[in-house]
N, C-alpha and C positions, 0 to 999 in steps of 0.2 A: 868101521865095521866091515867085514866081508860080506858080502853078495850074500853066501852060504847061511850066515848067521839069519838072515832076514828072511831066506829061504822057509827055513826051519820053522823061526818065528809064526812066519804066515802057517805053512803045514797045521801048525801047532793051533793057533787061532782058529783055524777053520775047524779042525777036528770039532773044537768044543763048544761050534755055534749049528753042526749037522744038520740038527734037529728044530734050530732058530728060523725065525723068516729072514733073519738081518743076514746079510750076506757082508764076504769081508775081501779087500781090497787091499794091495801095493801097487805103490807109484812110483818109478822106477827111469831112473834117466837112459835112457837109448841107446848113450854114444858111452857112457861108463858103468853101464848098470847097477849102479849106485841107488839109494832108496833117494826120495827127493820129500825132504819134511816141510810142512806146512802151505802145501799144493794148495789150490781153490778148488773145491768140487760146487758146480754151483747147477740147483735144479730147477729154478726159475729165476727170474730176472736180480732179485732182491734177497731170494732164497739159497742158503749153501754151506758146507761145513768144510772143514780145515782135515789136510792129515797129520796126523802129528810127529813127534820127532825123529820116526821111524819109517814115516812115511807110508801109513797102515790108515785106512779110515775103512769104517760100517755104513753100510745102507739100509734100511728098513723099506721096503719099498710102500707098505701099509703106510708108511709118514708121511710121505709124500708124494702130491698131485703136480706133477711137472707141465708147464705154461706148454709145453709142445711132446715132440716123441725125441728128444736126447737131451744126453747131461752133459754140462762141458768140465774138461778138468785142464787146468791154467798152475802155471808156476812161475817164479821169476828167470825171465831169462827163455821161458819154452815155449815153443807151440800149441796154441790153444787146441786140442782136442776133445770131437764131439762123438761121444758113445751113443748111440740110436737103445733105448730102453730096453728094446727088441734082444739088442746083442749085450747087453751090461748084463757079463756072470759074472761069479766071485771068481778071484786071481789075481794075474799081477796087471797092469794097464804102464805101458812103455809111451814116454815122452820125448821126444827131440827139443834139439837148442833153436830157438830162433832164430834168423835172420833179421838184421834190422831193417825195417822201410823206412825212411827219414819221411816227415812230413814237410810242405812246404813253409808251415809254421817255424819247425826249427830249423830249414837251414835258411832261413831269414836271418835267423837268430843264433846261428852258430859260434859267433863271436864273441859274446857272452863268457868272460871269467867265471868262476865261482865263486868269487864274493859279491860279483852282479846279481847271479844267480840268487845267492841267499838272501839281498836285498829283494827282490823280486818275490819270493818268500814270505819274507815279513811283512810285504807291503799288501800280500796278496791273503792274508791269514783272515780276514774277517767276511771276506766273499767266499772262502775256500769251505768253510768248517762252519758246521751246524753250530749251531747256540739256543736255539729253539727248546720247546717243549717237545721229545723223542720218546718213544716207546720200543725199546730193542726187548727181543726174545733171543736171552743169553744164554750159555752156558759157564758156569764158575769152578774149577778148579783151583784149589788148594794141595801143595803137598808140602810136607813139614818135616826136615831132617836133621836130631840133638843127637850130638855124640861129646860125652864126657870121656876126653882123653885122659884126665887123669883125676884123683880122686884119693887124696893121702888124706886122714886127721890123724894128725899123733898123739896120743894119748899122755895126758899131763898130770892129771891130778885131779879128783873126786874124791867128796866128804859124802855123796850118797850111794850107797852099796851098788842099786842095781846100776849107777852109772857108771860101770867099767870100763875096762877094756875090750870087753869081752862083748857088752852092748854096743860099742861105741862100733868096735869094728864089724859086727853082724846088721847097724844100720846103713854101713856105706856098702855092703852087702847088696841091700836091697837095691839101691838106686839104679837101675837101670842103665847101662853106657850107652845102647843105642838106642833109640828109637822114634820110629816114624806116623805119622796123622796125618790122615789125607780124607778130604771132604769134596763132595760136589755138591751143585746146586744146576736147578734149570729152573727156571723163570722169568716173567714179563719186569723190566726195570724201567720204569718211567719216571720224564721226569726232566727240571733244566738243570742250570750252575746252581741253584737255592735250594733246592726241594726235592727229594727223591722219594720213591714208593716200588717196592720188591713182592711183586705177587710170586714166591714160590710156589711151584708145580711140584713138588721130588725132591728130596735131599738123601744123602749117603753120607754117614761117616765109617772109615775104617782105620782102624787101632787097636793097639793092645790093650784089652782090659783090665789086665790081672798087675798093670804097670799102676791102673790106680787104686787097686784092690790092696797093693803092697805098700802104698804110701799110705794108706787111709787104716789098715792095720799099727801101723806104722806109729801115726798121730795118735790112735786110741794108744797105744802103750803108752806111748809117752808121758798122754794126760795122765793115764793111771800112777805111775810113777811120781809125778806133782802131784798127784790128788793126796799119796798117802807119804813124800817125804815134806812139802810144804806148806806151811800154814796161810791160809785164803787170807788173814792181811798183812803179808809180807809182801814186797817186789822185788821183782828179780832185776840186776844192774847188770848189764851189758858193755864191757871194755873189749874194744880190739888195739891192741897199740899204741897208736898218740893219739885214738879217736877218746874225747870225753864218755862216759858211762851212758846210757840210756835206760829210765824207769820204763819195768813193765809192771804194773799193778797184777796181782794173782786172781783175783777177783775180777776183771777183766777174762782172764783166760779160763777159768772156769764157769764163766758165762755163758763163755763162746759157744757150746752145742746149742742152746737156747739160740741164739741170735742167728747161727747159720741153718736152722730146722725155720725160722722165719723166715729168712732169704730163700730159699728152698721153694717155701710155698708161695712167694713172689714171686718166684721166676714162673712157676707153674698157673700165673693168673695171666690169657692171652695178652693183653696190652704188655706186658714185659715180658713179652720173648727175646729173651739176649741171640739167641741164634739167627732170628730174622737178624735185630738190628745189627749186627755184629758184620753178618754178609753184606746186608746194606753200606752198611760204613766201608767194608773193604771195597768192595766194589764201584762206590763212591772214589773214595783216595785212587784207587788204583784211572781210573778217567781221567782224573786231575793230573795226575804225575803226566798222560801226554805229552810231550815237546811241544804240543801248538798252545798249551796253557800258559801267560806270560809269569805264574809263580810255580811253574814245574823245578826239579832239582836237575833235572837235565836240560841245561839250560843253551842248546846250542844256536838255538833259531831269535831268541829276546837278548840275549846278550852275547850276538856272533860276533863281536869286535874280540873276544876272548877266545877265539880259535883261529886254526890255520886249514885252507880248504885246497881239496886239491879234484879240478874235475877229471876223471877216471875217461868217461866217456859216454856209451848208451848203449842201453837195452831194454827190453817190453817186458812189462807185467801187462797181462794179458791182452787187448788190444792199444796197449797206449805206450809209447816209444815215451824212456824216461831219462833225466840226466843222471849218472851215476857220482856220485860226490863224496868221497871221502872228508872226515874231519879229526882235527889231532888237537888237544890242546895248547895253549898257550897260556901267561902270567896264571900259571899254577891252574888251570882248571881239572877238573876230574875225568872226561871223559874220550873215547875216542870212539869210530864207528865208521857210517856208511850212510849216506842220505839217496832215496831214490824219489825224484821228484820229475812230475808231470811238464812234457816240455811245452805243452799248451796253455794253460793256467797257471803251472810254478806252484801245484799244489804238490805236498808231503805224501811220495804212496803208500810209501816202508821209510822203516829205521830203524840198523841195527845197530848195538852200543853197548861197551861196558866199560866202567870205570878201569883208567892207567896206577890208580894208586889207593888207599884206604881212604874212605871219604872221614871217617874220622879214626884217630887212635891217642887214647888216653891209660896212661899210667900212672897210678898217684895212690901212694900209702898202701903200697902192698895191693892195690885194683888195678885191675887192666883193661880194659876195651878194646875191639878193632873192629871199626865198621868194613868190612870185606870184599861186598860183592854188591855189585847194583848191575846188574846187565840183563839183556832180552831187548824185545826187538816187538815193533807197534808195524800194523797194517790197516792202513784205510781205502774203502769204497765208496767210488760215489754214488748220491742216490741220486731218483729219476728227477730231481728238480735241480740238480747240477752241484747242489754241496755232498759233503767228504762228509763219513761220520766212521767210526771205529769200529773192524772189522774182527782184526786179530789181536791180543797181545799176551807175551809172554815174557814176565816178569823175574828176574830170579836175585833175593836179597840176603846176604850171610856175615854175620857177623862171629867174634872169639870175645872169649872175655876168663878171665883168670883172678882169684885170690890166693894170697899169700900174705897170713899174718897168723898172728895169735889170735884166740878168741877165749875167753874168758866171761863166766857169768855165773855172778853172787847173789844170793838169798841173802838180803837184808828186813830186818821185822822193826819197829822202830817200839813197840810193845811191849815188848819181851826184855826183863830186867839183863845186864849186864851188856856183854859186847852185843850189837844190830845184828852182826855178821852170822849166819846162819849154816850156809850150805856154799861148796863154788862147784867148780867144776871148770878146769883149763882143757885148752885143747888147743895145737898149731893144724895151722889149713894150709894147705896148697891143691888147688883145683883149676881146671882147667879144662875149658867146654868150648864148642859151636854148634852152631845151629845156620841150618840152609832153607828160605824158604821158599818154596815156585809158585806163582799164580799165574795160571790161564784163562784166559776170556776171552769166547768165543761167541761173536754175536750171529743168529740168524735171519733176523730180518730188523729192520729198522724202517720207521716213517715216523712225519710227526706228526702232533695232535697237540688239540687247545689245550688252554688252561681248563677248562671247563672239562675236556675228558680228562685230564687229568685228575680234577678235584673227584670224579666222578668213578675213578678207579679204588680198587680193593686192595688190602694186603691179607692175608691167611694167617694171619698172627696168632694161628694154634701150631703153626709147620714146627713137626721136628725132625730130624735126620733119621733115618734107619741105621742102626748099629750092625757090622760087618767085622766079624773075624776075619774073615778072605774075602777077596774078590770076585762080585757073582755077575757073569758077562748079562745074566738075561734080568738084573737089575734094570737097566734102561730100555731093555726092550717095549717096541710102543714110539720112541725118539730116537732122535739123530743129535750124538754131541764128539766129543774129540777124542777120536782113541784115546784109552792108558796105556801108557808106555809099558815097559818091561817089567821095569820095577815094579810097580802098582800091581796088574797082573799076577806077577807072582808072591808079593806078598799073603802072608799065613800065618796068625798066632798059633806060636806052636803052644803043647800042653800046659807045658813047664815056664811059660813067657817066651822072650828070647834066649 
């Protein structure tokens, strides 16, 4: 991106917070004036927020009480700079590259391979990294992006009138090609490896609405269509190709509004809120996938006999001088990246990483799959009693998938004097979709605590999201979490949908 573009951006940001107390910020490298994405802005010792891929971050200065009179702002590779509160207006804030200082630690140790190195690592993983009972004040981003590139049914053959051509192709009509869902959450997550607990504070979702307005239109015709060409004890048989038929009983499906107006009212009794538990779980998995977990899918630190390392050299994240380590796979592993590790301890500070090739791809009877994209990049801090706990991470997962076959579905009544066969309706598929999806997790403070405060902690298990058409900057005002990128920002259901 050029300078100008960020320019603009920032302009643009600021205009629309004028009137806000949050004040807004770029971080901007010195020597290429380049934006620099996911910088440290840190306000007290354990307290601090990320910028994010634009290199854009907000202040609220009403959020926070800073331990002294300045903020530091830190990046891989830069000079740690300290803003006095005094001087920290909204603008851009310019970084310089570091100079390395070697400690006497490493050039002890300068001799040290990379595969010493990663030894060193592994052996250092359980002094390094919390396991305890922790209590982080997170921030959760979600963004979610389905695009159906292609979308044929060809029209075969119907014994029920309104199943035409005419319906067939005004429902692939509706189906939406693009579209995107994106959710935040800010909350206290406590909790060890066993047991978690998610006191949300806030949530936001923003979406198209009228995408499930048009499916749910959608489903009510349909039923109506079965309600008046099909008889309630007939089932409908299901053929695609070489696959054997499948009964749907009709009477099952005309049940169905009964049974999801009950689910309905479940979801709406606090003990089962799918939304709590939902972020809990992701939030959860997403911890676990770390590279210090010995069952992570990036598996380069428990089973480094299966890569190729190559030491780069060194450079500081913030005051600590770090080995930089490249890794590439070998007998077929999936990934390749960048290891940035402490030349003191041998602990993990960053990891960048994206998968060399599809972690899975299946083709079979006209299905297709391709698992796509597994990459982003984890950040840990230490805390004041000398372990590592998760700072930053930014995950991003994409998968394709396609059919292509026949599909075919018969009304059979077993009732009904003469032939079963009742009603079909054929139709050939070819479809063809992806979907891409980012989580970020930004922790701001982290310590640990007993079991006992744990037990002792609450969840809000009435929390639900605030629904958003467009994106409303003075939603968060009050906190500090991870700028939205561009995208997010300017998204707007428009009148019409997309």
């Amino acid at each position: 991106m050029k300078p100008l573009y960020y320019t603009i951006t920032l302009l643009l940001f600021t205009f629309t917070n004028l009137n806000a107390q949050v004040q807004s910020y770029q971080v901007i490298d010195k020597s290429t004036n380049e934006p620099l994405p996911y910088a440290t802005v840190q306000f007290t010792e354990n307290k601090g927020i990320i910028t994010n891929e634009e290199g854009i971050f907000s202040y609220d200065p009403s959020t926070v009480t800073a331990t002294n009179d300045t903020i530091y702002i830190s990046s891989l590779g830069y000079e740690k700079v300290g803003i006095l509160l005094s001087d920290f207006k909204e603008g851009t804030i310019y970084i310089a590259p570091k100079a390395i200082e070697l400690s006497g630690v490493y050039v002890s140790n300068k001799n040290l391979s990379a595969e010493e190195i990663i030894d060193l690592v592994e052996d250092n993983l359980k002094n390094n990294y919390a396991e305890d009972y922790l209590s982080r004040t997170l921030f959760f981003r979600q963004s979610d992006y389905n695009n159906l590139k292609k979308m044929n049914v060809d029209f075969e053959k119907s014994t029920i009138a309104e199943f035409n051509e005419k319906f067939i192709d005004s429902v692939v009509s509706i189906i939406p090609r693009n579209s995107s869902y994106f959710t935040e959450v800010l909350g206290t997550f406590s909790g060890n490896a066993e047991k978690q607990k998610f006191d949300i504070v806030k949530s936001a979702e923003l979406y198209d609405k009228s995408n499930d307005g048009s499916m749910e239109a959608l489903s009510d015709k349909l039923e109506a269509i079965l309600k008046k060409n099909v008889k309630p004890d007939s089932y409908l048989k299901i053929k695609s190709g070489w696959f054997l038929g499948t009964k749907v009983q009709m009477d099952s499906i005309f049940d169905n509004n009964d049974e999801a107006a009950e689910v309905k009212d479940e979801l709406k009794k606090p003990e089962k809120n799918q939304f709590l538990n939902y972020r809990k779980s992701l939030v959860q998995r997403l911890l676990k996938s770390s590279l210090v977990n010995e069952d992570a899918t990036l598996n380069v630190i428990h089973k480094s006999g299966r890569y190729d390392f190559n030491l780069k050299g060194n450079t500081a994240i913030d005051d600590q001088v770090v080995y930089v380590i490249d890794f590439e796979p070998k007998r077929g592993e999936d990934f390749k990246g960048t290891l940035y590790i402490n030349t003191e301890d041998y602990a993990i500070i960053r990891v960048d990483y994206q998968n060399v090739k599809n972690l899975k791809s299946v083709k079979l009877f006209g299905f297709s799959f391709q698992d796509t994209d597994y990459k982003g990049k984890t950040v840990f801090a230490k805390r004041p009693d000398g372990k590592y706990a998760l700072k930053f991470m930014e995950k991003i997962r994409g998968n394709s998938y396609g059919v292509k076959r026949p599909l075919t579905i018969i009304e059979k009544n077993k009732h009904v004097k003469g032939r079963r066969k009742q009603n079909e309706l054929s139709v050939e598929l070819d479809i063809g979709a992806s979907a891409l999806s980012k989580f970020e997790v930004v922790v701001f403070d982290t310590h640990a605590i007993t079991e006992a405060d744990y037990n002792s902690q609450k969840e809000n298990k009435s929390i639900k999201p605030e629904y958003m058409s467009k994106y409303n900057p003075d939603f968060w005002q009050g906190h500090n979490i991870i700028e939205p990128n561009t995208a997010i920002k300017e998204f707007t259901v428009m009148e019409n949908g997309w």
